[in-house]
C-alpha positions in Angstrom: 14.0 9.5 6.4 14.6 12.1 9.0 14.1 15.1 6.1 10.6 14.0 5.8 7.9 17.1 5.1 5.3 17.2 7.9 1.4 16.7 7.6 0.1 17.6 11.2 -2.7 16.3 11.0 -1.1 12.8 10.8 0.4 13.3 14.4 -1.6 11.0 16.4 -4.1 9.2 13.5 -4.9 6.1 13.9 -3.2 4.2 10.7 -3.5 0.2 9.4 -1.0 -0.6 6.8 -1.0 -4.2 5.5 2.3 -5.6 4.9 3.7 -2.9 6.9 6.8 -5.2 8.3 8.7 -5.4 5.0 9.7 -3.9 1.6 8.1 -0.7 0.8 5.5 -1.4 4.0 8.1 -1.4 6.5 9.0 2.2 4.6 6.1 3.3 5.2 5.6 2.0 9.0 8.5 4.4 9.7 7.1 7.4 7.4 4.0 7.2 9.2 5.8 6.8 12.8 7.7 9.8 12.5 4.5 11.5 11.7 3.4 11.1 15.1 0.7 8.4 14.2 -0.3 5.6 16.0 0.2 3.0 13.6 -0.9 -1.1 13.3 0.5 -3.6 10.6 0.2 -6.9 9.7 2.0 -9.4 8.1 2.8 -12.9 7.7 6.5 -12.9 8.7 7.2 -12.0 12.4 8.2 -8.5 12.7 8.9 -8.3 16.1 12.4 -7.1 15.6 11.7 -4.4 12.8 9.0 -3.2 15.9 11.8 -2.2 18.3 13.7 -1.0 15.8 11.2 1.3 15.0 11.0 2.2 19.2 14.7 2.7 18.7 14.4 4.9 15.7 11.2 6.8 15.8 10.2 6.7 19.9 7.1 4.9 18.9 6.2 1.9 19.0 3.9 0.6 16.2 1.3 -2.5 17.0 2.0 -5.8 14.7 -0.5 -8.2 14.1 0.5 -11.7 12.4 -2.2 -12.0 9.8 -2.6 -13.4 6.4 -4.6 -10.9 4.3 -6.2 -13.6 2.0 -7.9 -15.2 5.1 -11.1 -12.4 5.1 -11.8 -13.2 8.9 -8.9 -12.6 10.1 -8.3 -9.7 8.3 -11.5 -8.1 9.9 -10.3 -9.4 13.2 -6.6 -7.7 12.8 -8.8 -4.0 12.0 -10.9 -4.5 15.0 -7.6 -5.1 17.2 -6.4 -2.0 15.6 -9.3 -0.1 16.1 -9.2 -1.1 19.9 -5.9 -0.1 20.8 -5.3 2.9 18.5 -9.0 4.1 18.1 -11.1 4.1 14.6 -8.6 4.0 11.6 -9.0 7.3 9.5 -6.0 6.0 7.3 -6.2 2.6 5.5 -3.1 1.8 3.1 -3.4 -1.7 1.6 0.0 -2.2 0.2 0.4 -6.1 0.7 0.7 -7.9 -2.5 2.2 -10.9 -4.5 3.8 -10.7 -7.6 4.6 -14.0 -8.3 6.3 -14.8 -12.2 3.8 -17.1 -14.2 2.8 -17.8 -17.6 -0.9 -17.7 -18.5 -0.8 -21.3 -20.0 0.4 -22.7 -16.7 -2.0 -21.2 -14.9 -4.8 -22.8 -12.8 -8.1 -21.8 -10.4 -5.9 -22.4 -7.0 -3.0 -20.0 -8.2 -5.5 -17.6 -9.6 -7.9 -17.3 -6.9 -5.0 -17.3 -4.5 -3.5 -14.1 -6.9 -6.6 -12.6 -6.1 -7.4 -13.4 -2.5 -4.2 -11.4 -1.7 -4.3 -8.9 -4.8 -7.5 -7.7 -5.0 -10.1 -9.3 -2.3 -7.8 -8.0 0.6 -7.9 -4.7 -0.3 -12.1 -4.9 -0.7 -12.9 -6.2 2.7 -10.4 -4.1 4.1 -11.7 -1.2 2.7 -15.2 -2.6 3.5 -14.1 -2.8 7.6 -13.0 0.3 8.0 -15.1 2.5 6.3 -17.9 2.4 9.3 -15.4 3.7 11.4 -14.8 6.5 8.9 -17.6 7.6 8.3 -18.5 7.8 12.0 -15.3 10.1 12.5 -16.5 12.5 10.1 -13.8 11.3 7.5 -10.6 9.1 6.5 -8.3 8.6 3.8 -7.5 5.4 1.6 -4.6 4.3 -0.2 -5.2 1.2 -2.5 -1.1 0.6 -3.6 -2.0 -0.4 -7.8 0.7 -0.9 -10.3 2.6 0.5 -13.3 3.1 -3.2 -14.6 -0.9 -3.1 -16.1 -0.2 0.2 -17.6 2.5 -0.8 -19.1 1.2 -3.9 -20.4 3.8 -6.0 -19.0 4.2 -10.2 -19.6 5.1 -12.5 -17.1 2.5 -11.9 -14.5 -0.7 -11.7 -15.7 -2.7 -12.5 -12.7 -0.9 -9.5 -11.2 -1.5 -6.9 -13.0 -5.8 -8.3 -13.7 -5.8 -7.5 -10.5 -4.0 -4.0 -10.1 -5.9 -3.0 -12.8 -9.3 -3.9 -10.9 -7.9 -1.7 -7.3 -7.8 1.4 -9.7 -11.5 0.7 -11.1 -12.2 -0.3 -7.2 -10.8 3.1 -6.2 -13.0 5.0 -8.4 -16.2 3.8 -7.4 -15.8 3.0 -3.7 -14.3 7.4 -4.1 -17.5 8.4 -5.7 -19.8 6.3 -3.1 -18.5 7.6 0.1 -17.1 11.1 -1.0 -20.4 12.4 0.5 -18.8 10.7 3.8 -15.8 12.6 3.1 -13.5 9.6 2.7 -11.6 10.1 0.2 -10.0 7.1 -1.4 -6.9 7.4 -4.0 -4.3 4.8 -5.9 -0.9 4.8 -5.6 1.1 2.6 -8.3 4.2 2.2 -7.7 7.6 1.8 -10.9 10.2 -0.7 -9.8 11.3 0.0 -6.7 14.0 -2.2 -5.4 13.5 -4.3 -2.8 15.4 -6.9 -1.2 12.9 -9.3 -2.7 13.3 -7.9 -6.2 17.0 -7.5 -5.8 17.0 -11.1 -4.8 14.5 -12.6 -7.7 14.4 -10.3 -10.7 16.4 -7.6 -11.0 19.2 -8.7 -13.2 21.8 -6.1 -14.6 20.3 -6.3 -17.9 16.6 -6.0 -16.7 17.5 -3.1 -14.6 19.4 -1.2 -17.4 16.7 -2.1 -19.7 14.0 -0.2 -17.3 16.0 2.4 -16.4 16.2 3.6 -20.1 12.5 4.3 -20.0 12.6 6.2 -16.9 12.6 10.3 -17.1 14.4 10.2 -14.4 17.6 8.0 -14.3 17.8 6.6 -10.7 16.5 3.6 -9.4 13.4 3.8 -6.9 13.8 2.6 -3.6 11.1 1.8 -0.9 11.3 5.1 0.9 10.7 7.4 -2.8 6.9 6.4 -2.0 6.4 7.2 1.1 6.1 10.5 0.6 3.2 11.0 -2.1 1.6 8.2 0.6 2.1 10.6 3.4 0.3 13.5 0.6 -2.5 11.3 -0.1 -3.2 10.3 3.3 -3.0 14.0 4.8 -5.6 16.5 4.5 -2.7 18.3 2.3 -4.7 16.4 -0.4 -8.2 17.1 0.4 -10.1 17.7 -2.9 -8.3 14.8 -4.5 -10.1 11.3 -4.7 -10.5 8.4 -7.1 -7.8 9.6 -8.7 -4.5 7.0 -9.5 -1.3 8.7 -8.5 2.5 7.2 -10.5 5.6 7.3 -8.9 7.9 5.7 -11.3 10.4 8.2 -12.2 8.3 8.9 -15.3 7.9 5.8 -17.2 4.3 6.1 -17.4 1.7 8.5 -18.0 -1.6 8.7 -16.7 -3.3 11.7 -17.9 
């Protein structure tokens, strides 16, 4: 990730990513880290050895905080431990998620409020903590991490993609409510990328051939082809755009 472009402005910003330990989060710990920026995570899983690799790798060290996003308090709590150490967050990216198989018929109120506490509430009240601090600083920049699978109308996972669908509507009005703050707050939804946890669960030969025909561009995505337009989005680079829903999927989708 060492050919990364360079947003200045992120060298030294204070930065919270949720689920920043693994996956495409741990991608974009480091993107962020070799930035400059002075960046907390959380997560359920320990991370303290992806932390000194990331001393090892970048020179800095980033700040993890065990936390489970569904539990509110502790979300707020983690964000206040941020803000303590690194200063008030400008740059919020809630990119923790679940996206646990299920049928609809199977369905009951525990799995579906649980799909939701770590889907779509986490991103709310996280979004809802930080924003004082924004607004005091004169400014910040959210990234609310949707989906292609709604647009696409995917099976398999409806609780899932109810709830990427509702970030994008969440983006758009918490953007036009504190533009005047000039927080500007944007979605990023993400194709397939491959994981270890989708390489593990889901992506069979078939199922990856089968979504790779209706990509533009033939090559699987991999954790760090988002960290890019998340570096964009987060960087005054991208200062007139907000409330806006951003695809990298290697063109399987369309959003205009």
């Amino acid at each position: 990730m060492t050919d990364m472009a360079q947003f200045p402005d992120l060298n030294g910003a204070s930065v919270f990513i949720t689920g920043g330990g693994s996956g495409i989060g741990a991608a974009l710990t480091e993107g962020f880290l070799r930035q400059g920026a002075k960046v907390a995570f959380v997560g359920r899983s320990d991370a303290s050895a992806f932390v000194e690799r990331m001393v090892a790798e970048t020179g800095h060290r980033p700040l993890f905080i065990p936390c489970d996003i569904s539990d509110t308090a502790a979300l707020r709590d983690a964000i206040q431990q941020a803000s303590e150490a690194h200063g008030p967050i400008t740059r919020l990216v809630n990119n923790a998620a679940n996206d646990q198989r299920h049928a609809t018929l199977a369905v009951d109120e525990a799995f579906w409020d649980w799909s939701q506490a770590i889907n779509l509430k986490a991103y709310f009240f996280a979004c809802q903590a930080v924003l004082p601090g924004m607004q005091a600083s004169g400014g910040g920049s959210i990234v609310n991490f949707s989906s292609i699978s709604y647009m696409m109308g995917n099976s398999g996972y409806p609780a899932y993609t109810t709830a990427n669908a509702g970030i994008t509507g969440m983006t758009r009005s918490l953007a036009r409510e504190f533009g005047p703050d000039r927080i500007r707050i944007n979605s990023l939804a993400p194709g397939w990328v491959l994981t270890e946890k989708q390489l593990d669960k889901w992506a069979t030969p078939e199922a990856l051939a089968a979504h790779l025909e209706r990509q533009c561009l033939k090559d699987h995505l991999a954790p760090q082809d988002i960290v890019g337009a998340t570096l964009f989005l987060a960087s005054s680079t991208s200062r007139m755009i907000t409330g806006q829903t951003l695809a990298v999927d290697g063109g399987v989708v369309v959003t205009g």
